[in-house]
N, C-alpha and C positions, 0 to 999 in steps of 0.2 A: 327385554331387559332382565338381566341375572340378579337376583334377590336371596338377600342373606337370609340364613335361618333368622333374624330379631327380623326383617321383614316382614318375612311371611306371617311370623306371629303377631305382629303389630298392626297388620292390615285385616286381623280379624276381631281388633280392639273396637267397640262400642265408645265413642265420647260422652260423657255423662253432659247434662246439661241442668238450666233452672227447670221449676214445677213449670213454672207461667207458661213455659216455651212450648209444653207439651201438647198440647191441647189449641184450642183456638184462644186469639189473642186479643186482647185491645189495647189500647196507649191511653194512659193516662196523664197529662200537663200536670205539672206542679208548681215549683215557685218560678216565677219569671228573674231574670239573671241579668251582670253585668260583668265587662271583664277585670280583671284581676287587678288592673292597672290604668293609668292612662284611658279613663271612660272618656273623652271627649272627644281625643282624636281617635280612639277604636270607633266609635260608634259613627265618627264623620266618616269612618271610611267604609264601616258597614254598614251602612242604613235597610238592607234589604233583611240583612240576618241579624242585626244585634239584638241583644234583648231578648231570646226566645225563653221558653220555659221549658224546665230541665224534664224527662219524659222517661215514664216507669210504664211496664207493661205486667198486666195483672192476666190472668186467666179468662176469659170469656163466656159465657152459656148461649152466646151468639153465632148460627153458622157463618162461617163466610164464603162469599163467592163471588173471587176477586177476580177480574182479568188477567189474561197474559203478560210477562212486563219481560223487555229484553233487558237487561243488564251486564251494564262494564266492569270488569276489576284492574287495577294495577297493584302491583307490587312495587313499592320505592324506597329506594335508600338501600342502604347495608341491609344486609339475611340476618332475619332473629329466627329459632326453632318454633316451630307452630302454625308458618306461615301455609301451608298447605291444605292446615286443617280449617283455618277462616276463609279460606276459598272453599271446601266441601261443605261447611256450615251456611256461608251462602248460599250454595249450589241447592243444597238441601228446602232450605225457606224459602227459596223464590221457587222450588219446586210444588211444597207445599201449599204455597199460595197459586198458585196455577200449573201442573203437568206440562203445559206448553210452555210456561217461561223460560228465557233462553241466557244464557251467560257465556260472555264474551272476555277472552283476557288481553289484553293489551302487551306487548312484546319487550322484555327488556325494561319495563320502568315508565315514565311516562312521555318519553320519548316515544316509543309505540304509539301512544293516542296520537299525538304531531303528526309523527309519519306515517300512519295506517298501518302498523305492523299489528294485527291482530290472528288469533286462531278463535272460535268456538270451544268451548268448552265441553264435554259432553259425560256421560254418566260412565262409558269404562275410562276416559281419562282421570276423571275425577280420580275414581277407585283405585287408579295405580298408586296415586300420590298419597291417600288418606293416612293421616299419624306418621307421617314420614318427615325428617328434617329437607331444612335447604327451601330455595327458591326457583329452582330447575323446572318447576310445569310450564311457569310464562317466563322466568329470569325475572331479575330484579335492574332498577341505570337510577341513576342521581341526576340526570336532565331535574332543573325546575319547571315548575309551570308559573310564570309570573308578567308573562304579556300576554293583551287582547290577541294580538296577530295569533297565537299560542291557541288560548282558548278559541279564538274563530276557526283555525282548522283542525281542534279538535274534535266540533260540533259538526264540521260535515261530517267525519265518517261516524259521530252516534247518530247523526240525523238517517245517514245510507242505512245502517242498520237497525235502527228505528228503538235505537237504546233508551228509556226514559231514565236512567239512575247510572250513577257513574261509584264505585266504593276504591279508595284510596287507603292502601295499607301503607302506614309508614309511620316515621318517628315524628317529633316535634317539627321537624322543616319541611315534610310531606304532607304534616295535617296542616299546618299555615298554607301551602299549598291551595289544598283541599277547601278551606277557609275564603281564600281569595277566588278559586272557580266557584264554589257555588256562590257568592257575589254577586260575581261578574254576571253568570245563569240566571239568577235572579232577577239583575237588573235590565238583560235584553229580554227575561220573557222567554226563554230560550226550552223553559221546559224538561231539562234536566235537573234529578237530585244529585246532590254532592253528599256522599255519607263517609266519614275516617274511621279508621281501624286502629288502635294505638300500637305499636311494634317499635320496641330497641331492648336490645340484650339490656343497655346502659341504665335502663330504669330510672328515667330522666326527665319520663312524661307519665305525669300522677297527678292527681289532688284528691278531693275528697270525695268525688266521682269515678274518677279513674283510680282503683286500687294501684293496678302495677301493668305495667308494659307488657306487653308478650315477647316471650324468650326469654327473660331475667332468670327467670326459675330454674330452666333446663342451662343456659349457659351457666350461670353461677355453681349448680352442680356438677358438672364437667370440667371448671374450671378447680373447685375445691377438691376433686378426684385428684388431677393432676399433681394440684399442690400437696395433698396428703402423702401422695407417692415418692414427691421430693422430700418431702419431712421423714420420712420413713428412710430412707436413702442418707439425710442428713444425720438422724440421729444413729444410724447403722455404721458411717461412714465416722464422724462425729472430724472433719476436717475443713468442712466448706461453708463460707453462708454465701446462704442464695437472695438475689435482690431476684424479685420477680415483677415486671410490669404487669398492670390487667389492663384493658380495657375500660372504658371510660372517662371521655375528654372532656366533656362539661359535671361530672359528678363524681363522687366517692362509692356510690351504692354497691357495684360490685366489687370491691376493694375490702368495707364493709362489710356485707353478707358472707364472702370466703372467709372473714376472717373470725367472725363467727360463726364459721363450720369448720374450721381447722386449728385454730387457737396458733396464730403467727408468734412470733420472740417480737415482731416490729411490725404494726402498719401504719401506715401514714395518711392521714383524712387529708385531703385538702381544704374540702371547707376550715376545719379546725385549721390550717396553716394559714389562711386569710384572715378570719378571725381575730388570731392571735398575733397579725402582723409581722409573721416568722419570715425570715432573711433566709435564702440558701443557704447562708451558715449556720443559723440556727437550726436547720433539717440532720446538716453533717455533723453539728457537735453532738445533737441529739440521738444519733445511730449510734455514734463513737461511743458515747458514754455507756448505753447500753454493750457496746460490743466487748468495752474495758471489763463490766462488769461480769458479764458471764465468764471474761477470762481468768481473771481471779478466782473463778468455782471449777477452772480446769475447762470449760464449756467453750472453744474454739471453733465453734458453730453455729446457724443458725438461719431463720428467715425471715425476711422483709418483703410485703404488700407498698406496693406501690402502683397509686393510677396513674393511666395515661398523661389523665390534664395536669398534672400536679404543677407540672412548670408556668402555666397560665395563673394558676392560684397563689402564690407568691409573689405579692402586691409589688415588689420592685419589675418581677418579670413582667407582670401583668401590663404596667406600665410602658414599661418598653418595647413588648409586643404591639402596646397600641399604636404606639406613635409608629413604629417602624412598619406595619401593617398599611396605615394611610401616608408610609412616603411609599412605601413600594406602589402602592396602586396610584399613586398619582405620578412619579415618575417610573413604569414598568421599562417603558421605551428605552429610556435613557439607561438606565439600571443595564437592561441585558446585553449594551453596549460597552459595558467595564470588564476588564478583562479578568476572568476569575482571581487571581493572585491579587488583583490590585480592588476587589469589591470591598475585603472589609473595612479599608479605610477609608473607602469613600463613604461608608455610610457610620463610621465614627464623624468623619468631617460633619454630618449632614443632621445629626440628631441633638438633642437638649444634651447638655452638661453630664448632668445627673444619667439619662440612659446614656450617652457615648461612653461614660467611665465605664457602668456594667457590663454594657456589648463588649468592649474593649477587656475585660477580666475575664471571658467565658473562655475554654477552651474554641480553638479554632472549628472540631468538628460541631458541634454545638453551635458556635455563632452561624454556622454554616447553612444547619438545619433550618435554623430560624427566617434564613430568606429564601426558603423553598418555596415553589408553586403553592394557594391556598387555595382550599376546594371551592366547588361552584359557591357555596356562601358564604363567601369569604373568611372561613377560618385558616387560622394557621392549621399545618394535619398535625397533630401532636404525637401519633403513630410513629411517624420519620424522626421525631426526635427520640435517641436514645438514654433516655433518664435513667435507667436500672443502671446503666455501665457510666453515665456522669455522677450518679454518686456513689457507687463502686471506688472509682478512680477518684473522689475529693476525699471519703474516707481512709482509703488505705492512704493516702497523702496524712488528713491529720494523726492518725494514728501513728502514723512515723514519727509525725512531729510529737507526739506525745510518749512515744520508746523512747525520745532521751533523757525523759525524766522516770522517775517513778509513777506519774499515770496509767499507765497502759504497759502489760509484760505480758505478750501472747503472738501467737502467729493468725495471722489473718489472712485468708485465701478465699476468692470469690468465684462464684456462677453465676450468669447472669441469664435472663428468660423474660420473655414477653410472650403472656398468654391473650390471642386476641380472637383471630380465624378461625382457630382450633374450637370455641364454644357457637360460632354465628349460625353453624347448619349441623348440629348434631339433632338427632333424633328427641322429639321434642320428651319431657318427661310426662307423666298423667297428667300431670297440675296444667301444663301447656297445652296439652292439645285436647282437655276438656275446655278451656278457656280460650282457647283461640277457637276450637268446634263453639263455643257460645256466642264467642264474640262475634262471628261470620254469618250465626244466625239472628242474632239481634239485629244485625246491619238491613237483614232482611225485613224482620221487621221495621224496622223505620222506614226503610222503601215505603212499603204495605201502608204507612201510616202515612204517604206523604211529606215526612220530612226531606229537610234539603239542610247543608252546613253544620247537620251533627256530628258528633264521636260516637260509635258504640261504645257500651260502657255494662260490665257485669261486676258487681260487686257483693261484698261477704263472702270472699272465695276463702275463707278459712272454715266455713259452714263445709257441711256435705251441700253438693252441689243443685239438692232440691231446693236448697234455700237457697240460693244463690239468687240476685237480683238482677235482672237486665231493663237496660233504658237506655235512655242517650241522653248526652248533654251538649248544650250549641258548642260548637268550637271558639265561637269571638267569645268567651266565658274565659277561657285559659289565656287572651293577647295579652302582651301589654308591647310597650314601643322599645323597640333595639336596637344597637349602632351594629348595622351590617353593611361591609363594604364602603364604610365612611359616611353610612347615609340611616336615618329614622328609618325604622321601618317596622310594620307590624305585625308579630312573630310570637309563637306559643312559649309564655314563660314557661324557662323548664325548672324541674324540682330540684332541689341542691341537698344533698344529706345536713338535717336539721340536726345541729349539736345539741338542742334539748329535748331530742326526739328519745322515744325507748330505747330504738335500734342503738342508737350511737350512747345513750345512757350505759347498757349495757356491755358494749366494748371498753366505755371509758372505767366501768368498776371491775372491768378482770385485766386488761392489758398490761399492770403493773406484774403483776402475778407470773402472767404467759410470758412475760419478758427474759424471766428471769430463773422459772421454772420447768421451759420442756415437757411445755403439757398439750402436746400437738396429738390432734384426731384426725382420722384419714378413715374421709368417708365413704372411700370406694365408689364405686359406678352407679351410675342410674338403676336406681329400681322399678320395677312396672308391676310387681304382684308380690301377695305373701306380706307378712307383718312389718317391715321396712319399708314397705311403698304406703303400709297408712298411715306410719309414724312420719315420712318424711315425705309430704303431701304437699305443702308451701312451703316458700323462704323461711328463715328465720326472721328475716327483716319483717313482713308482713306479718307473722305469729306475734312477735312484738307490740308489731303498730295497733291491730287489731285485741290485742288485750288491754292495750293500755286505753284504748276507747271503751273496750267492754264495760271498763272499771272505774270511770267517768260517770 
């Protein structure tokens, strides 16, 4: 394999990790737990794992001499950067706990376990991949894991290989996953640990345990490059505003975080749009208005942060996704049987008052989107829907309607962009693949400890990384119950950007300013060395969250 010059140098980078981890280790129990939510029914359905105690690991003066252990990894869900290095950091602590321990990767996602698509892992494979982005050693699939028939032939081929720990990387719907097989493990006896790895660019799966997902860091840097480049271009050009989609369909965070590294003219929270019970219209008059206003100062430019989910987060849409969500799945049959030209009125006919007026208002391509295929958990894909260019196309509409009056006297000309792929397999930053190198060896330790149904979990990653913390925390700690696919089910609450959070404090006391003043920063590329890689070490979001605890 041909390797760039940032390769070669990057596979000679050392991952920093915690003191604890250095040395021999122990686990120490702490407070005993409950989930988030819904304790009755989580715990009726976890009875083998609820309730565990969250689990720190301190330094040791004990030697150890532990036996061999073979060990599974997968990879699931969508590529966050980092994911390489929590399989090396594995690799490494099941080494240290025994030479002979062996790790195994599962093919493609957890499909591979099903199917027996596995390879061994071994010490120059490892090596090739260390600090490198992507999910290319084993691939990544979105297959679920949610029936016994699933987990029983799982279990032959860890049984053939004589696997005792299974480590699941992935986001919020891999670690539920993850949650429900060690269960399942659990309650036949089966002799398998179940340990999760937390991974989403989208920074979605957090609490007070979990700092921040792996990949947030590196993608949201790669994605503010980007955008700084357009802002540069914008204000060079001083002719276009750009609506730019990011990433992120259940949350704001990376929306947020670029926008405090780049200082946008516009970004749009969606939680702040739920919140405040904001209408579609009230998004487009709210662009307008600013757009009027910079025109007035001669400023016929500019840029607008918009997430993915946005369209789910406006409570009318919200609404009408839902109900239309549970007719498509109950009539799919019937549905694929309408012949395209004549679907949207059938499903005007078919929905409440109130949602058939809205469907029936959206542009065609748009309504269109909205009865697309929805992924294995049954989300709408909000990807497919193109938001940047639907309010592109509702603003330059009101603005016209606003040129016949004295409101608005400008010209308005658009770009439109969605930044998503581009950040999932870029080469992870320091901050990632020190932290994803910790996370992968923490996972190891919980093996070592015995655990089953945990997360790995490193936290104070705004410390240097000797202080940094490693532990786990049970995953039924993060449940609570959610309408998936028309039905209760129990599923890792994920984090929503908290409007009375630092992070979002801080956006909401300069956004008036940037709106209006052209005070955009472009932060150029990944740094890895030299004064710029120490000053820009974490998120901004996490530099926040973690001061404003300090200061508690």
């Amino acid at each position: 394999m041909t390797k760039s010059t940032l390769e070669i140098e990057r596979a000679t980078y050392e991952p920093k990790v915690p003191a604890a981890l250095k040395g021999n280790v122990k686990a120490v129990d702490g407070e005993y737990t409950q989930s988030v939510a819904d304790q009755n029914e989580i715990k009726s359905l976890f009875p083998n794992t609820y309730g565990l105690p969250v689990v720190t690991f301190e330094k040791s003066h004990e030697k150890q001499n532990m036996p061999a252990v073979n060990v599974g990894v997968i990879l699931s869900g969508g590529q966050a950067p980092g994911g390489h290095n929590v399989i090396a950091g594995l690799f490494d602590g099941i080494k240290k706990i025994n030479n002979d321990s062996r790790l195994y990767g599962f093919l493609l996602g957890p499909g591979g376990l099903i199917k027996h698509k596995y390879k061994e892992l071994t010490a120059d494979i490892i090596d090739e991949y260390r600090n490198t982005g992507g999910f290319d050693m084993i691939g990544s699939g979105r297959d679920k894991l949610e029936f016994d028939k699933q987990f029983d032939q799982g279990l032959k081929i860890l049984k053939e290989l004589q696997i005792k720990a299974l480590v699941i990387i992935g986001g919020d719907d891999s670690n539920t996953n993850a949650c429900v097989l060690a269960e399942y493990y659990a309650k036949i006896n089966a002799g398998i640990q179940v340990i999760g790895c937390p991974k989403t660019i989208d920074g979605d799966l957090k609490n007070e345990q979990i700092e921040t997902s792996f990949g947030f860091d590196t993608a949201c840097k790669v994605y503010s490059e980007v955008i700084g480049n357009i802002q540069r271009d914008c204000n060079s050009a001083q002719k276009y505003w750009h609506f730019i989609k990011l990433m992120g369909r259940s949350a704001s965070h990376i929306a947020l975080e670029c926008a405090l590294q780049t200082h946008p003219n516009i970004c749009i929270i969606s939680e702040e749009v739920d919140a405040l019970n904001q209408t579609l219209d009230d998004i487009i008059n709210q662009i307008a208005r600013i757009v009027a206003l910079r025109a007035k100062q001669g400023q016929n430019f500019g840029t607008i942060l918009i997430p993915e989910g946005l369209i789910e987060f406006i409570p009318a849409m919200r609404r009408l996704i839902a109900e239309l969500t549970d007719f498509l799945i109950k009539n799919e049959s019937e549905f694929k049987l309408i012949k395209r030209s004549e679907q949207r009125n059938y499903i005007i006919s078919k929905l409440t008052k109130e949602n058939s007026e809205l469907y029936a208002s959206l542009p065609e391509t748009v309504a269109r989107q909205l009865t697309l295929d929805r992924d294995p958990h049954g989300n709408i894909q909000v990807s497919l829907i193109e938001t940047e260019k639907l309010l592109a196309e509702m603003v330059a509409t009101r603005l016209e309607e606003w040129g016949k009056t004295d409101k608005y006297k400008g010209t308005f000309v658009t770009q439109t962009h969605f930044f998503g792929y581009e950040g999932r397999c870029a080469a992870p930053s320091n901050y990632d693949a020190d932290y994803c190198y910790s996370l992968g060896f923490t996972a190891s330790c919980l093996i070592a400890a015995g655990k089953t149904g945990y997360m790995s979990s490193v936290r104070n990653t705004t410390a240097p990384a000797d202080k940094w913390i490693a532990g786990g925390i049970p995953i039924t700690m993060m449940l609570n119950m959610e309408r998936r696919n028309g039905e209760l089910k129990a599923v890792i609450q994920k984090a929503l950007v908290k409007l009375d959070g630092a992070p979002f404090k801080e956006f909401e006391a300069n956004r008036d300013d940037w709106a209006v003043t052209t005070d955009y920063v472009y932060p150029g590329p990944i740094q890895y060395f030299g004064k710029t890689e120490i000053c820009n070490q974490s998120t901004k979001t996490l530099k926040l969250e973690q001061k404003k605890e300090s200061s508690l």
